[in-house]
N, C-alpha and C positions, 0 to 999 in steps of 0.2 A: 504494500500500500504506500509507502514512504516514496517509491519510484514515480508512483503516480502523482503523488501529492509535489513532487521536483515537476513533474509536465508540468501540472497544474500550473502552478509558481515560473516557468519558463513562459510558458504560453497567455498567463495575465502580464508579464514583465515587456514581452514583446507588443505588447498591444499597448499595453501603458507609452511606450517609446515611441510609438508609432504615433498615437496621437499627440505625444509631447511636441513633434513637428509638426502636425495638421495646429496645433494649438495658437500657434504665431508668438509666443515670447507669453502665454496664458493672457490673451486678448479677447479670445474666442473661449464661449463658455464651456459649451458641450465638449470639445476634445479635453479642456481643462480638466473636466468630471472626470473623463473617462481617464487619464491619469494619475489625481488620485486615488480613484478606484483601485484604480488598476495594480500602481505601484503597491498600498496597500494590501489586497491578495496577495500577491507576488512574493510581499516579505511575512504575510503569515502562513501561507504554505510553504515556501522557504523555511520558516522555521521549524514547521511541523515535521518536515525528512531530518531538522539536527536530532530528532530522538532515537534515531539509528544509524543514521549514516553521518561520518565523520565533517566537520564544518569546511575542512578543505577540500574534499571528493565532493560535497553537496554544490558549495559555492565555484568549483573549475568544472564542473558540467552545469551548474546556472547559466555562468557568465560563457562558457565558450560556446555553448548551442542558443546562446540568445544573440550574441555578435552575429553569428552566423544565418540566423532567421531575420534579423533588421537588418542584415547588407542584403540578402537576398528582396525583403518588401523594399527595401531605399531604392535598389535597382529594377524593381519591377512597376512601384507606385511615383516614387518620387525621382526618377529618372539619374539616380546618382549610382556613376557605372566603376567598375574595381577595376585597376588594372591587376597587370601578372602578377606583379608581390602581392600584392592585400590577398587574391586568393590562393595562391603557396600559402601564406600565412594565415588565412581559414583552413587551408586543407590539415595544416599541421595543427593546427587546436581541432579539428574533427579526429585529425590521427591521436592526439592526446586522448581525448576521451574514449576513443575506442579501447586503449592499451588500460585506462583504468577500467574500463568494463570489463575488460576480457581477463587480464591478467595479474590488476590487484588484489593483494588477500586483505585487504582492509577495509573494503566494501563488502558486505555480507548480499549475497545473491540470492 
């Protein structure tokens, strides 16, 4: 359940972000909401995965499959496109996270 409750917290984190730039600098109401909102789930199902899974394993797959989910909406919504390094440098935080899924004994599976 803690794995899910990490989506959970990824996918309110990502949406909070997303409307942090539709927001205009929190000029605009409604995406303003929806960033509060948002960031709030985020960090209380974020905390709910610390009751089993270790604070650094929880927070390097937060933040590395959330970087990874807003360059992919920035490049698909808001027209902001990566060159070659930015995504080398995605692919090797997706390689991270793979290696602690697959192959950490400190993550309980």
């Amino acid at each position: 359940m803690n794995w899910i409750y990490l989506a959970i917290a990824i996918c309110a984190e990502v949406v909070a972000t997303s409307a942090l730039k539709a927001s205009l600098g929190f000029t605009r109401l409604a995406p303003s909401a929806v960033v509060v909102v948002g960031y709030a789930a985020a960090f209380y199902f974020l905390s709910l995965t610390l009751r089993s899974i270790p604070v650094g394993v929880a927070y390097a797959v937060w933040s590395g499959v959330g970087i990874v989910l807003i360059s992919v909406i920035g490049a698909l919504f808001f027209k902001q496109h990566l060159d070659t390094a930015a995504i080398l440098g995605m692919a090797l935080i997706v390689l991270g996270v793979v290696v602690i899924q697959v192959f950490s004994k400190t993550v309980g599976h």
